[in-house]
C-alpha distance (Angstrom), angle and dihedral (degrees) to the residues before:
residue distance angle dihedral
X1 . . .
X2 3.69 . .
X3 3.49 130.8 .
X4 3.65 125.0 -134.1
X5 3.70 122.3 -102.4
X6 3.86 125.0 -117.7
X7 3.92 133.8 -112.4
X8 3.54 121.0 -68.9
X9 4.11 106.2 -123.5
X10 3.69 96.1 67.4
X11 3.52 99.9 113.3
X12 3.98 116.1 106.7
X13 3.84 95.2 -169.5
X14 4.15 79.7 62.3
X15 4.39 115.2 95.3
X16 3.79 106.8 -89.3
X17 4.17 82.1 -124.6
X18 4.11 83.5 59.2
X19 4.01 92.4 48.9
X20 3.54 84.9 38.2
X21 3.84 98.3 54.3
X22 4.23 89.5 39.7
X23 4.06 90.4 45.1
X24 4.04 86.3 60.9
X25 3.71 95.5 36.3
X26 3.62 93.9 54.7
X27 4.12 105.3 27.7
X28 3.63 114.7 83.4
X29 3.90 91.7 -159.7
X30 3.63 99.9 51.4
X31 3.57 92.4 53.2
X32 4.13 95.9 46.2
X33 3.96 84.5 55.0
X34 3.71 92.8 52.0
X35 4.02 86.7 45.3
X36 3.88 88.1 54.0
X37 3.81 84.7 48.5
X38 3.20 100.9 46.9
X39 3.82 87.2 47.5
X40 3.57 94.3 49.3
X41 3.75 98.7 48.1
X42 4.14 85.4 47.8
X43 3.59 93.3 52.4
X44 4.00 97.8 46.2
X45 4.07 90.6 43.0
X46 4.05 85.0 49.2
X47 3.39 87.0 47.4
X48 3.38 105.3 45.4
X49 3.64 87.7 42.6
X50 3.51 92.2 54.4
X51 3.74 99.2 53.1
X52 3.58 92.4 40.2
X53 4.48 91.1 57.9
X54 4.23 77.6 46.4
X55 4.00 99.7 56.0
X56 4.21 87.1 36.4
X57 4.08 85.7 51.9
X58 3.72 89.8 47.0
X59 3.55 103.4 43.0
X60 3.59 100.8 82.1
X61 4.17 95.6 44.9
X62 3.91 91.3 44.4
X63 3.55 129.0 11.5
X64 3.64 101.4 21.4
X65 4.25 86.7 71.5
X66 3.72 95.4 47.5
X67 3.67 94.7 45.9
X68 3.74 86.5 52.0
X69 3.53 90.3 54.4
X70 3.70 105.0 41.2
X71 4.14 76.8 55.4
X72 3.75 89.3 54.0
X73 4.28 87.7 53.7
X74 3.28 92.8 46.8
X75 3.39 104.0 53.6
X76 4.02 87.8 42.7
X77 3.75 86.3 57.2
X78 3.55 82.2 53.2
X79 3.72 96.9 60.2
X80 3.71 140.4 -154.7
X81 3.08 119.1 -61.2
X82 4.29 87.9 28.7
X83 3.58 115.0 -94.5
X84 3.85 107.5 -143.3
X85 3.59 95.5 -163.8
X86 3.49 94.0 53.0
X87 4.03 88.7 42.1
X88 3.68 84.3 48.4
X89 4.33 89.2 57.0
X90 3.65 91.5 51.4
X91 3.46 89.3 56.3
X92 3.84 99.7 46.4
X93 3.84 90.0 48.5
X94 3.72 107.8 43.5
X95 3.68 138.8 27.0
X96 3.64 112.7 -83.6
X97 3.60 150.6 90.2
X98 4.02 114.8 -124.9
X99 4.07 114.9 -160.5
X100 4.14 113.1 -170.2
X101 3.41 114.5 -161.6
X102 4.28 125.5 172.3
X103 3.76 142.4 91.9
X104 3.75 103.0 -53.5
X105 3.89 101.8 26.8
X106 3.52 135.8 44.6
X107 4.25 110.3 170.7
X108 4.02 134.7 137.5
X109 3.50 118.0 -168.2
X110 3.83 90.8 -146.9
X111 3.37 113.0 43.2
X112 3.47 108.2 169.5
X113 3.42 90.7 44.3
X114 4.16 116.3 99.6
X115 4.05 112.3 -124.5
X116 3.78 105.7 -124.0
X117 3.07 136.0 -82.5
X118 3.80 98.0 -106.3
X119 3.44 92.6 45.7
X120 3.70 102.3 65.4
X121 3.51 109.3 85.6
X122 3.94 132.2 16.8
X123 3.84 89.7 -115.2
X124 3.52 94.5 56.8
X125 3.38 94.3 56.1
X126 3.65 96.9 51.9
X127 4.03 91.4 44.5
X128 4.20 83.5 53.0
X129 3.98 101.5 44.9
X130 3.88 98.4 37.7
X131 3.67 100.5 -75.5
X132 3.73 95.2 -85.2
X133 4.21 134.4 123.2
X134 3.93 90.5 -100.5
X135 3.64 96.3 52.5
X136 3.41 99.0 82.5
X137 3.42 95.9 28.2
X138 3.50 89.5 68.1
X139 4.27 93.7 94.7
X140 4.21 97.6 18.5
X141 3.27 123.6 80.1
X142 3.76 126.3 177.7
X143 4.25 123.4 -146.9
X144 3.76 124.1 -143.4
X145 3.56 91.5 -107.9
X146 4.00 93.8 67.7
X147 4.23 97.1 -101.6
X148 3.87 115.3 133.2
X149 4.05 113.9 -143.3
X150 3.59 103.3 -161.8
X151 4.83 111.9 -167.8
X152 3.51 121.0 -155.2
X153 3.64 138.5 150.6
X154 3.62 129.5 -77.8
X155 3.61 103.5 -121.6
X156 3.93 86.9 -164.0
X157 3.81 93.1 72.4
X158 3.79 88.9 50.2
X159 4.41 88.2 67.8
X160 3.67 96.0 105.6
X161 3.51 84.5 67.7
X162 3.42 93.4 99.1
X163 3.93 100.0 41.6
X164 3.84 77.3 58.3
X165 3.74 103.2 52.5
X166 3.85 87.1 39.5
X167 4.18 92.6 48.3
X168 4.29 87.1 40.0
X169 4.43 87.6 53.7
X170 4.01 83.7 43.1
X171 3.73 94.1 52.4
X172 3.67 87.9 44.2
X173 3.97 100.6 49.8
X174 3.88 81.0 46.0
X175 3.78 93.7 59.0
X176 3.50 93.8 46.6
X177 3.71 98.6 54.1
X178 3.97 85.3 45.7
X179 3.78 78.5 56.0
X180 3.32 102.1 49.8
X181 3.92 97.1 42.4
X182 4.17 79.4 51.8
X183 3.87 88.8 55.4
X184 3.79 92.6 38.3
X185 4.20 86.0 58.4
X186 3.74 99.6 45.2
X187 3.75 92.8 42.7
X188 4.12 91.2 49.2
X189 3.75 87.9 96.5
X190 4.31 86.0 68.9
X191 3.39 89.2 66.6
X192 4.13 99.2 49.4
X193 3.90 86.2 40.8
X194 4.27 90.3 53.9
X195 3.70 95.5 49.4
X196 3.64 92.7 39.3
X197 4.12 89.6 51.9
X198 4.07 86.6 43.3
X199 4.11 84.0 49.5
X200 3.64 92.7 55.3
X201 3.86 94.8 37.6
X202 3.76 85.8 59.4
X203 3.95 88.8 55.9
X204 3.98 88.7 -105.8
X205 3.72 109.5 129.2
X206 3.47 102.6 151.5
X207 4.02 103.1 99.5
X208 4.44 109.0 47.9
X209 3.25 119.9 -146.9
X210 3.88 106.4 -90.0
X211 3.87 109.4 -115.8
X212 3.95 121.8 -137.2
X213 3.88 103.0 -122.6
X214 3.14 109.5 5.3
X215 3.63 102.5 -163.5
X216 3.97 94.3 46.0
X217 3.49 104.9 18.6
X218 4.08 121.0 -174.6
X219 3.84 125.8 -142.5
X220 3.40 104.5 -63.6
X221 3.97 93.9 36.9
X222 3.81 81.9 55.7
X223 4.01 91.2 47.2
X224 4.42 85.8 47.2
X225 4.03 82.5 52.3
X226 3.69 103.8 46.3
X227 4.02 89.1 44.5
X228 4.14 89.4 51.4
X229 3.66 74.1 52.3
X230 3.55 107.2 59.9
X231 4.30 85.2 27.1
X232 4.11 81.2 67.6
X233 4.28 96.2 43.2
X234 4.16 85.7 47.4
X235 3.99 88.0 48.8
X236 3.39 97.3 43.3
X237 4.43 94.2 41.2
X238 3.97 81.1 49.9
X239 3.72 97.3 53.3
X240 4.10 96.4 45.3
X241 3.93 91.9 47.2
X242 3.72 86.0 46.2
X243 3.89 89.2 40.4
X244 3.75 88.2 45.8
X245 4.01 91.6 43.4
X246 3.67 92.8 56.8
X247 4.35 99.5 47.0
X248 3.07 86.7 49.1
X249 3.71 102.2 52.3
X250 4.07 87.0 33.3
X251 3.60 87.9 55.7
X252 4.27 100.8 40.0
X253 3.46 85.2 61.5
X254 3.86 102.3 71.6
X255 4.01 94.9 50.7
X256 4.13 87.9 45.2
X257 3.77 86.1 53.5
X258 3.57 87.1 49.4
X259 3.64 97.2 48.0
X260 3.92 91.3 49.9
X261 3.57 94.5 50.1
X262 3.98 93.1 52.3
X263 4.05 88.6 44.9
X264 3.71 91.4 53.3
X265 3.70 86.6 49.4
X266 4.11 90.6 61.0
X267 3.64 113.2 111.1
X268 2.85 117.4 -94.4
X269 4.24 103.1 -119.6
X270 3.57 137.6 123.5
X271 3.77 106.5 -97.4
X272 3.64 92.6 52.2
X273 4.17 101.9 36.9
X274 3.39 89.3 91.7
X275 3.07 107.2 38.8
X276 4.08 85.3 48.3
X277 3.93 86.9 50.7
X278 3.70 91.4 60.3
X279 3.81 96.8 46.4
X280 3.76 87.6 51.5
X281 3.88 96.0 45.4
X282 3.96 88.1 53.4
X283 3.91 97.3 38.5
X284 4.11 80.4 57.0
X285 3.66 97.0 50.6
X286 3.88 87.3 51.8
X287 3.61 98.5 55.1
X288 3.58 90.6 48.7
X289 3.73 91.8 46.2
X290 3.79 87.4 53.4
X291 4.24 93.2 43.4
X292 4.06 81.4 53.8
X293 3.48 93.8 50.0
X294 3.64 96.9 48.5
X295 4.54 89.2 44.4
X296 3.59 88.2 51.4
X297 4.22 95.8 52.5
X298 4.11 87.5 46.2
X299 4.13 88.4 44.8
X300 3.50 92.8 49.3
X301 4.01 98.1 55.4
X302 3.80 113.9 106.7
X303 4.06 88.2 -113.7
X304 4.06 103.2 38.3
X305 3.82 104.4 -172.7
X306 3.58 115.5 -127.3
X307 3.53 126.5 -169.2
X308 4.39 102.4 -153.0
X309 3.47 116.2 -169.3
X310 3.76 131.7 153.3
X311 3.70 113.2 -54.7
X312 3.92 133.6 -166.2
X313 3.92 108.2 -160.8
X314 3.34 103.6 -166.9
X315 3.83 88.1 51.4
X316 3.83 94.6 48.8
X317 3.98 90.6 49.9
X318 3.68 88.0 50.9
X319 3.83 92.2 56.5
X320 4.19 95.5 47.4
X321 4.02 91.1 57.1
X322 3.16 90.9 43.7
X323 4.01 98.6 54.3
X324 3.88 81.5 33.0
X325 3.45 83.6 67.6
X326 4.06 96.5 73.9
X327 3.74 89.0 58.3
X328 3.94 102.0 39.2
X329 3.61 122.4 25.9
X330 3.82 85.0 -161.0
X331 3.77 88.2 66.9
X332 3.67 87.8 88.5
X333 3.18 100.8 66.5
X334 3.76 93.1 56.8
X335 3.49 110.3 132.1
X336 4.52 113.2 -131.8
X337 4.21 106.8 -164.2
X338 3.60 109.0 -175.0
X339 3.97 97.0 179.9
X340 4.11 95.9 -172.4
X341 4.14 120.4 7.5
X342 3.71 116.7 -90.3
X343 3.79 132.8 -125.1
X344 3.65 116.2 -123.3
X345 3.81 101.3 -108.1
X346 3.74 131.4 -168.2
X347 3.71 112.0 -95.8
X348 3.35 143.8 124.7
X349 3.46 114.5 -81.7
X350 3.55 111.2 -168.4
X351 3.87 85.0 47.9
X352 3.77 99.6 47.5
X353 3.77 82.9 48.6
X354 3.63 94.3 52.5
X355 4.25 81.5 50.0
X356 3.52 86.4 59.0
X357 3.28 104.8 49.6
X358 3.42 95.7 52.7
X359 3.79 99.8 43.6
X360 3.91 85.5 49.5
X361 4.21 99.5 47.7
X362 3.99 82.9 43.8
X363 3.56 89.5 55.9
X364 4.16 94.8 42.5
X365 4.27 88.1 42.7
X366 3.60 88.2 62.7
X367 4.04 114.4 16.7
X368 4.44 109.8 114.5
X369 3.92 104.4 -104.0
X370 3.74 85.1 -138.5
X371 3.86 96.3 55.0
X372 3.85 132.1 61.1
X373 3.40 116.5 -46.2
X374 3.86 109.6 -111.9
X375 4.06 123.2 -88.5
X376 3.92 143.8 -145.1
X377 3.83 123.3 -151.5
X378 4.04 126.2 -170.9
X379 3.52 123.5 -159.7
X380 3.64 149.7 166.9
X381 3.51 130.4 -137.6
X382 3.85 134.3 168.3
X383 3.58 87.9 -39.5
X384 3.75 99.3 -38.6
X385 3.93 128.1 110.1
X386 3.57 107.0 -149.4
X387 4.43 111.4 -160.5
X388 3.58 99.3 -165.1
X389 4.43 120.2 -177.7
X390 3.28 116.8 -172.3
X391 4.29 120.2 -173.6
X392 3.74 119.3 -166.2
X393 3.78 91.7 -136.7
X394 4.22 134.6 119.7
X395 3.89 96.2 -69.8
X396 3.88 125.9 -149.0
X397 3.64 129.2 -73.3
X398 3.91 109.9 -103.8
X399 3.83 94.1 -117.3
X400 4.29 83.8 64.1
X401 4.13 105.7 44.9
X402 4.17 84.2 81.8
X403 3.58 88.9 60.1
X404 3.98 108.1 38.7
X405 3.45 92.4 89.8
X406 3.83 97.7 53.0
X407 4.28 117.1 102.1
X408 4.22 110.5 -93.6
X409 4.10 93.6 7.3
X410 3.49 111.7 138.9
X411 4.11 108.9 160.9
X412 4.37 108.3 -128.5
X413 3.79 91.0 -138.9
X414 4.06 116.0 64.9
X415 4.55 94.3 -3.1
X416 3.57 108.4 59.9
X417 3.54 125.8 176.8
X418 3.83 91.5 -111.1
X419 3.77 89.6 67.6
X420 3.81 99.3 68.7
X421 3.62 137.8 -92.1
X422 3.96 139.2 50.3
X423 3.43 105.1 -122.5
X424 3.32 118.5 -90.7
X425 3.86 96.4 97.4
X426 3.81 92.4 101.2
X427 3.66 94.1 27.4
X428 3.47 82.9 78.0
X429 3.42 101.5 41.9
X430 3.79 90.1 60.7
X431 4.09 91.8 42.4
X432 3.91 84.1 56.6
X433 3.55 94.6 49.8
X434 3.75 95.4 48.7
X435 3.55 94.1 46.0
X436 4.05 87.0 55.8
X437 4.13 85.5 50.5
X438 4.13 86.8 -110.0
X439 3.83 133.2 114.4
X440 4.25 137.7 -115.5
X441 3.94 107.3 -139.7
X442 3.93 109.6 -168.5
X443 4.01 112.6 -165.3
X444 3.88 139.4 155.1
X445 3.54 113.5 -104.6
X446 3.78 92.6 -172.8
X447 2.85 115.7 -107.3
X448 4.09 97.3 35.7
X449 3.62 133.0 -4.5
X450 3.97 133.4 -71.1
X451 3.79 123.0 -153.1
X452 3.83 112.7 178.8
X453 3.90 116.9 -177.0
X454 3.35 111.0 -162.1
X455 3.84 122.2 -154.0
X456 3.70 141.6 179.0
X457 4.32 116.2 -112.2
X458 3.60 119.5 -160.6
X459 3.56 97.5 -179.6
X460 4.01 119.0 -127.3
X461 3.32 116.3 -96.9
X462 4.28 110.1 147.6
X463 3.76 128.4 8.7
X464 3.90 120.4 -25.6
X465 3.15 107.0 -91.7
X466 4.11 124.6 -135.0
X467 3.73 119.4 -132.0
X468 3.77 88.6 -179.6
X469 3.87 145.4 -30.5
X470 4.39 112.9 -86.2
């Protein structure tokens, strides 16, 4: 079975604002925080907004007329002419600035400090409280004696602003980590669910995928449950086909015996030799079809048992053509390059011979009479042996090389049932590969196709060593 692929966005030689952009598309967590950002940030701009429109609708009914009179005490307090001591109190004990401007007294109790803004000018004023007389008259007050008294706000009291903004984008951060570490918890079960599904894609379905609360489970434990679910139909549908697979190929094999014993048994005469040749020749493929079937549901156990020992190549290709040779004349003319000699590595023969075979009667099925006749190559490479075949034949369409590996694929356009075989021959070619932890690459070498199976030699050096019992 095939494993699932991973997330685009893993590339560091990619922009960080590329990885960026794919880490948000494709992480379910990142983008809930952001949502719960986004949310936040809506909500306190609403609100803010909100209550803001509410103290600017109110000002004018309520606070507007008792700030207008508190200005009024004030600058009775003050007195007529100004008193700049007592001006001078008012600005020690509350937060303002107080400015004193006419013919006898000119003091500010801030003088560093810039007037506002809306203060400047008289058209500023009116612009900021609705163009009107008592807009600007809201914080200046003139005495009988001529002197203007002009409130504002000490901008001094207003330094904790910062400390506030700063504390307020703290508090903030701090929520959204407390967020995310939220999200990261209820979202845990993702990862238990992916390696679970990656378990069972791999044809391991021995460990389920553990389900948060158990006895009241929430979404995702009920997703976890309903995959163990179908993880236990797949097992069990796997075992009875393979079950099924192997009776019936355990029991075909008795009658077939049979049924070569009584052909052998035909006289020998004319009329019937052919006849008798036939019945032989398709007997034959039928035991092999069932010794196939059989390899292929021991290869494709989690723990295929090889037995390595030392084994020569070159000598091993040499023996296929040569039985090859009873089945396809053409087989002689197979051509065996060995471009540099070749260490006796530990494999397993029968299997590698079995890879052989099949890569070579592929290769002789389908090669053009009228072309070369097809060719095996052995090499060694940083501790790989490479068995490449090579026929001279049509090839496969691009769309099918994906799928010539696969058990019963045949492709309808250049491999026709007519031609021999039911697809299993390299099946098990990649079955023994994998099972010697190497790989079966299938490519057009136009003309003809290439299949190279690539698998690791550790050359021979003590006893043979046993992976497993047949």
């Amino acid at each position: 079975m095939k494993s699932s692929g991973s997330a685009p966005g893993g590339d560091a030689h990619c922009p960080w604002h590329r990885r960026a952009r794919d880490a948000v598309g494709y992480s379910l967590r990142i983008r809930l925080v952001l949502v719960f950002m986004a949310l936040a940030v809506t909500v306190a701009v609403a609100f803010m907004g909100g209550m803001q429109k509410v103290v600017a609708l109110g000002w004018k009914e309520a606070a507007r007329p008792l700030l207008m009179d508190y200005v009024d005490r004030l600058t009775a307090e003050i007195g007529s002419p100004p008193s700049i001591e007592r001006a001078r109190a008012i600005a020690d004990r509350l937060p303002v600035t107080l400015r004193i401007e006419g013919p006898q007294i000119q003091w500010d109790s801030h003088p560093g400090q810039p007037r506002p803004h809306w203060m400047s000018d008289k058209v500023q004023r009116q612009d900021h409280w609705s163009r009107d007389d008592t807009g600007y008259r809201l914080l200046e007050r003139t005495t009988p004696d001529g002197h203007r008294i002009e409130f504002g706000l000490n901008a001094l009291s207003w330094d904790k602003r910062p400390r506030i903004a700063w504390g307020t984008l703290t508090v903030l951060l701090l929520l959204t980590a407390l967020a995310f570490v939220y999200v990261r918890h209820l979202l845990r079960p993702l990862d238990d669910i992916r390696r679970g599904a990656r378990r069972f894609g791999n044809g391991d379905f021995g460990e389920p995928i553990p389900v948060r609360h158990g006895h009241r489970p929430d979404e995702l434990g009920q997703l976890a449950r309903t995959i163990n679910t179908m993880g236990e139909d797949i097992h069990q549908m796997l075992d009875a086909k393979r079950a099924l697979l192997l009776a019936m190929s355990h029991e075909l094999r008795s009658p077939l015996t049979r049924a070569r014993l009584n052909a052998e048994l035909l006289p020998e005469s004319a009329d019937v030799q052919a006849q008798r040749s036939a019945l032989m020749r398709d007997l034959g493929e039928m035991a092999r079809l069932i010794t196939d079937l059989l390899e292929s549901e021991r290869l494709a156990g989690r723990h295929a048992a090889l037995y390595r020992e030392p084994t020569d190549l070159t000598e091993l290709a040499r023996e296929v053509v040569a039985d090859l040779q009873v089945r396809h004349p053409g087989a002689a003319a197979v051509a065996l390059r060995v471009p540099a000699p070749l260490p006796a590595c530990m494999l397993d023969r029968s299997r590698v011979r079995l890879l052989m075979r099949n890569l070579l009667d592929n290769s002789l099925r389908h090669s053009d009479p009228t072309a070369a006749a097809p060719q095996i190559e052995l090499r060694v490479s940083q501790g790989v042996v490479e068995i490449e075949v090579r026929d001279h034949g049509p090839g496969v369409p691009p769309e099918h090389l994906v799928h010539l590996a696969e058990a019963f694929y045949r492709p309808d356009t250049s491999r026709q049932r007519t031609t021999g075989g039911v697809g299993l021959g390299l099946y098990l070619c990649r079955l023994v590969a994998q099972a010697h932890g190497g790989t079966l690459l299938v490519r057009n070498a136009e003309p003809g196709l290439c299949v190279t199976a690539r698998l690791p030699c550790s050359e021979a050096v003590q006893q043979p060593a046993l992976d497993g019992a047949r």
